[in-house]
C-alpha positions in Angstrom: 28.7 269.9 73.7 31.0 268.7 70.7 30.3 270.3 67.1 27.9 268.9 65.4 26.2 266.5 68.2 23.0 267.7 69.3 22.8 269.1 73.2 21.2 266.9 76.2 19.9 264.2 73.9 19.7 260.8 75.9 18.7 257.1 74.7 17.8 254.5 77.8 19.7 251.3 77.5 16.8 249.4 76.1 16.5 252.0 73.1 20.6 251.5 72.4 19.8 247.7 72.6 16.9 248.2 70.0 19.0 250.4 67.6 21.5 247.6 67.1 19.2 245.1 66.8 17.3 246.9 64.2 20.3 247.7 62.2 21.8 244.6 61.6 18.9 242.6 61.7 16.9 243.0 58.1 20.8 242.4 56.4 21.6 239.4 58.4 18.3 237.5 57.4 18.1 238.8 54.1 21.0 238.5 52.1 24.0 237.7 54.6 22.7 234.0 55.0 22.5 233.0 51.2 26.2 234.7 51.1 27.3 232.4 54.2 25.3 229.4 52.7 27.3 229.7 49.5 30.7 230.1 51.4 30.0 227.1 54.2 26.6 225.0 53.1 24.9 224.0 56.4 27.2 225.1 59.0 25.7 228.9 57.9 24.5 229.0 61.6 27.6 228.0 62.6 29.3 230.5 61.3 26.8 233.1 62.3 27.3 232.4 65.8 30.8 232.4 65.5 31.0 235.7 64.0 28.5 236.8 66.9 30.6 236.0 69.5 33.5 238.2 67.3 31.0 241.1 67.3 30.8 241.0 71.2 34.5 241.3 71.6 34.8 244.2 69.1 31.6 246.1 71.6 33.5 245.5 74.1 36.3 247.5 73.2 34.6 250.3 71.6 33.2 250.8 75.6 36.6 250.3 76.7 38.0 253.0 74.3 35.0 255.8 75.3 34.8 254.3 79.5 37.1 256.8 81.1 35.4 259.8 78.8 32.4 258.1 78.2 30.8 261.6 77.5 33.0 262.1 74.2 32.3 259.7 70.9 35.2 258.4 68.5 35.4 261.9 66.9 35.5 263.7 69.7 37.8 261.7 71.9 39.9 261.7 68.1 40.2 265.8 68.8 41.4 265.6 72.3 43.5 262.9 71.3 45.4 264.5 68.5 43.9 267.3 67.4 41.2 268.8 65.0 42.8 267.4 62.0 42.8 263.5 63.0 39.5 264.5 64.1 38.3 265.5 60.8 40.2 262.2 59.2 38.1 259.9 62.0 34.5 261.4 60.4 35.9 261.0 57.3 36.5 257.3 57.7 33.2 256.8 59.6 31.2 258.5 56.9 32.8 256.5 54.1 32.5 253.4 56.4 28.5 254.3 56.7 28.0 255.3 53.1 29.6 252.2 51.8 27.4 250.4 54.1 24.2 252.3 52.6 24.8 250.1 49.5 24.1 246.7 51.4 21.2 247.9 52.8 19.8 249.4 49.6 20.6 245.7 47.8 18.3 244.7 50.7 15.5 246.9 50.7 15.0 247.5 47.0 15.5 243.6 45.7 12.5 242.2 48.9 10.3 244.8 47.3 11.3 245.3 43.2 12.0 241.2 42.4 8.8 240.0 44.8 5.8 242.7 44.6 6.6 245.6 42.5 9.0 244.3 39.4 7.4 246.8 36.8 7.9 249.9 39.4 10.7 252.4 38.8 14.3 251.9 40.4 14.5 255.3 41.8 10.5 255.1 43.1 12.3 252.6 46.0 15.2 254.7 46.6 13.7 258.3 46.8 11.2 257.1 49.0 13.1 255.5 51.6 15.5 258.9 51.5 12.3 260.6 52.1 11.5 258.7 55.5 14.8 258.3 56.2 14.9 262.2 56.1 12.1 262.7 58.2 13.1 260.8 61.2 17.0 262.6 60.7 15.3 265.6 61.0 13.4 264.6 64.4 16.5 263.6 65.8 18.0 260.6 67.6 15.8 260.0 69.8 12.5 259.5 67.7 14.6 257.7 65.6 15.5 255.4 69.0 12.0 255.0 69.6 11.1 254.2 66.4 13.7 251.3 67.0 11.7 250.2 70.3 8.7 249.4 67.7 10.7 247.7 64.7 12.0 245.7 67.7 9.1 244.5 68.3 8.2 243.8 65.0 11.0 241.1 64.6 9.9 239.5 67.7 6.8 239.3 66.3 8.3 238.1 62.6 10.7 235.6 64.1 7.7 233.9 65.9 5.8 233.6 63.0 8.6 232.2 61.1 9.1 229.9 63.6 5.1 228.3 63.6 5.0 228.6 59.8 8.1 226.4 59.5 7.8 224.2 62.4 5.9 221.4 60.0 8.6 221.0 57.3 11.6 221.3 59.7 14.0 218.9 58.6 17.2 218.4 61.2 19.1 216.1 59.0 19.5 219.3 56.6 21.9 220.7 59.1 24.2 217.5 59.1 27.5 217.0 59.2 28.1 219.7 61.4 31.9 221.1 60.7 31.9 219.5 57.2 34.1 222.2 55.8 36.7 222.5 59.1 37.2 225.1 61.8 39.3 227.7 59.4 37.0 228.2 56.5 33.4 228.4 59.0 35.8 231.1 60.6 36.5 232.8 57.6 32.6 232.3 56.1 32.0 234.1 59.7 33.3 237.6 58.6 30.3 237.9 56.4 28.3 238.6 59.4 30.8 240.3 60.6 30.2 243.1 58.4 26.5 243.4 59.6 27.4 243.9 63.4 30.4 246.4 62.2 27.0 248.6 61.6 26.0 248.3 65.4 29.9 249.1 66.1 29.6 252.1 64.4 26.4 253.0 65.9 27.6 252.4 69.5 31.1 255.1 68.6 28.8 258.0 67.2 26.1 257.2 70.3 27.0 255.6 73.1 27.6 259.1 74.5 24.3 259.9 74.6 22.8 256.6 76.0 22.2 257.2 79.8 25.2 255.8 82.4 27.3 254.9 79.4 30.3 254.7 81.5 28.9 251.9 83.7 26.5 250.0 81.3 27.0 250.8 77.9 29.7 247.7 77.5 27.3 245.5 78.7 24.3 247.1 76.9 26.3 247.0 73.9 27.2 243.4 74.0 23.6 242.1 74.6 23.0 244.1 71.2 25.1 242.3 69.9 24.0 238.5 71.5 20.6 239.7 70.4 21.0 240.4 67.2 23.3 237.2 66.6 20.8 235.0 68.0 17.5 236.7 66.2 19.4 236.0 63.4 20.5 232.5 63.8 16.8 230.9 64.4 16.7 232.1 60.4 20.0 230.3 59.5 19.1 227.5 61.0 15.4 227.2 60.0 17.0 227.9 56.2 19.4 225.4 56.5 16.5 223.1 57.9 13.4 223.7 55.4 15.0 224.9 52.5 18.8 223.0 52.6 21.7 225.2 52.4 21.8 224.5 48.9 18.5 226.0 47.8 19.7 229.0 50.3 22.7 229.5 48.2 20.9 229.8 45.1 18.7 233.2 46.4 20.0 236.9 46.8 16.8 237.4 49.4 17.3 233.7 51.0 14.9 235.1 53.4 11.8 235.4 51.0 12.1 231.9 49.8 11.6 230.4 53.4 8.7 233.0 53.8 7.2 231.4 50.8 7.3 228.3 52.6 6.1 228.8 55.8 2.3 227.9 56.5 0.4 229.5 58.7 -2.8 228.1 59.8 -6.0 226.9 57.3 -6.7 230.3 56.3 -3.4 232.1 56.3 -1.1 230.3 54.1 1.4 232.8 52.5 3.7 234.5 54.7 5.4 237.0 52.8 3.0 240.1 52.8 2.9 239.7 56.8 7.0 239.7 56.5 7.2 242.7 54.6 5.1 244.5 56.8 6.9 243.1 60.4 10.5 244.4 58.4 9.5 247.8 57.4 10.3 250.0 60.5 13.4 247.8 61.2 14.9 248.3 57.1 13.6 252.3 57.6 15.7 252.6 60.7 18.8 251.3 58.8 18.3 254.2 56.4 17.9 256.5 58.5 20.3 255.8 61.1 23.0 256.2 57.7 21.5 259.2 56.8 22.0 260.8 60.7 25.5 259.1 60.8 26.8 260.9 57.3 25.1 263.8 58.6 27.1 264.0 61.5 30.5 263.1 60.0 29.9 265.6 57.6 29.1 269.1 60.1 32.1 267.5 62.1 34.1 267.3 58.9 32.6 271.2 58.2 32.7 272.5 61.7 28.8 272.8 61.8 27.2 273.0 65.0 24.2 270.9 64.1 24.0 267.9 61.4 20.2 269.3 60.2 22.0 271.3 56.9 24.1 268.5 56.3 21.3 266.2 55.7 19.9 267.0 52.4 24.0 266.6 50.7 24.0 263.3 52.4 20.6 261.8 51.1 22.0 263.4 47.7 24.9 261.3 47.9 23.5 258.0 49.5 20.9 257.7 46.9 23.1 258.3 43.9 25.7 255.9 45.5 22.6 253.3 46.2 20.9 253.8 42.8 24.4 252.6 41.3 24.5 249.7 43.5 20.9 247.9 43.0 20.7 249.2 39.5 22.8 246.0 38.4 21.9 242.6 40.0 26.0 241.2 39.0 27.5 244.3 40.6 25.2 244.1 43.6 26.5 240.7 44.5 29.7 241.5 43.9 29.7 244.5 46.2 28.2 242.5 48.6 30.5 239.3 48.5 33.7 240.6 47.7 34.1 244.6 47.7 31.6 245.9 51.0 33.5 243.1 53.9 37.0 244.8 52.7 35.6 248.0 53.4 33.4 246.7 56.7 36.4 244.7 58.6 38.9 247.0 58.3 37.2 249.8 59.8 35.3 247.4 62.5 38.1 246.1 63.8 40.9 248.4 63.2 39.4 251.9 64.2 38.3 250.7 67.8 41.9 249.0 68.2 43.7 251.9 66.9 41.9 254.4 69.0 42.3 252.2 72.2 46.0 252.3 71.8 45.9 256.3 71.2 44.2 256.3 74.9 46.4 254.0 76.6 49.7 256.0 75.4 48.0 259.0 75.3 46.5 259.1 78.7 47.8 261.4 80.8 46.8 264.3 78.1 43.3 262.9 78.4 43.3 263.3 82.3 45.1 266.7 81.8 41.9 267.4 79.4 
């Protein structure tokens, strides 16, 4: 057992699945679409499946780096590597990476509820709350939290088929026409912007695949149909936005998602859709908090030397919430995070940690054997 990462805790495959589904799904339909709209206009479905398809290759070789000690995660394998120090350094990084990434998810959160149900309630009411739940299921441990996920996935099966039969009447495919308008390169570049919502599930998979059961033979392949899922889940929104709404009206909403809920039409008696959508997205936006909350958690007792994350948990919510509250409390600097300030953080770390490490176990591997 490594500092800080509780004893004989295992996740089934299906639970890891479910985790990355639910943590970069509420994002992705959110906000991320209106952000890709405004980058590439109707190719935003393009670009999401392009940037899926770049988040399978990353899982891929974050298993590769943790396959021949699939029991040790980035921070451990980071010790045996080179030492405690460039240990401490790697939970460092990850727990920047996972509090920078709290500010996305409190943009998403906060502005579905404040701007469309509650506009006269406090700022802080929003963000204390979710800390509260978000503590709770920390507390519990990984794997509530991963069976939590089992039922928020099931909840966007259930929100993406209602989506589907709401919209089906005002579907429009000549909205999604010319395909490729804007050219190969800038769809590609458009495409990072979901890249910064499966970075999430990459981060997930370094801090957890140690604990999923037979991580060394499945968790590659686990972890890349997390991914697939996720992408596609995601793209029936981008391309029924693109489709109802235009990728113009898309680009003009922070929560691009809401607007198309407005417009879908369920049945003679059921008309508006949003209240059921905010109900179907509350377990999977709750598991986003509080799988940042665990992650910070156990960056910091590694950072610390603790042997469990539980006493860490309490600093952390301090210092998500302030960092969140700073975030949503300006609509301007929100977006801004979001466009321009959280992918240079997201990317770097995405891409460059799981390379980086991968190269520290190829030169490095007779130590690890000698280990």
């Amino acid at each position: 057992m490594t500092k800080g990462q509780p004893a004989k805790v295992h996740i089934s495959n299906g639970m890891f699945i479910a985790m990355m589904v639910n943590l970069i799904f509420v994002k992705a339909i959110g906000v991320t679409q209106g952000v890709i709209a405004r980058s590439i206009g109707q190719d935003m479905w393009f670009a999401t499946l392009m940037g899926t398809l770049q988040g399978i290759a990353m899982m891929y070789i974050t298993y590769a780096v943790l396959r021949v000690t699939p029991h040790l995660d980035f921070i451990a394998l980071s010790e045996r590597l080179l030492g405690k120090w460039f240990a401490k350094l790697i939970a460092l990084v990850i727990l920047l990476f996972f509090l920078a990434g709290f500010g996305p998810i409190m943009i998403t959160f906060v502005y579905h509820l404040k701007d469309y149900f509650l506009p006269e309630a406090p700022l802080y009411l929003f963000i204390v709350a979710s800390l509260l739940v978000g503590m709770i299921g920390c507390f519990y441990g990984l794997e509530v939290m991963a069976r939590l996920a089992l039922v928020g996935l099931v909840f966007i099966f259930l929100l993406n088929a209602l989506i589907i039969i709401g919209s089906t009447s005002e579907f429009d495919i000549r909205n999604l026409l010319p395909v490729m308008e804007y050219g190969f390169p800038r769809t590609f570049i458009a495409s990072l912007n979901f890249d910064t919502d499966w970075a999430l599930a990459t981060m997930l998979a370094a801090i957890v695949m140690p604990m999923v059961k037979n991580a060394d033979k499945g968790g590659g392949k686990f972890g890349m149909i997390g991914i697939g899922a996720s992408g596609m889940l995601t793209m029936i929104w981008s391309i029924l936005e693109g489709a109802v709404l235009s990728a113009e009206v898309t680009s003009q909403y922070t929560i691009s998602c809401m607007k198309l809920a407005r417009n879908a039409h369920i049945g003679n008696f059921l008309q508006r859709y949003e209240m059921i959508m905010i109900a179907l997205y509350s377990i999977p936006i709750l598991f986003e908090v509080m799988f940042c909350i665990y992650a910070t958690s156990i960056c910091a007792s590694r950072i610390f030397g603790l042997a469990n994350n539980r006493a860490m948990i309490l600093p952390v919510c301090v210092m998500l919430g302030a960092f969140g509250y700073w975030i949503v409390d300006d609509h301007f600097r929100a977006i801004d995070y979001l466009e321009n300030d959280w992918p240079l953080i997201a990317l770097p770390v995405a891409f460059g940690l799981p390379l980086l490490l991968l190269l520290l176990r190829v030169l490095m591997g007779k130590k690890l054997k000698k280990a």
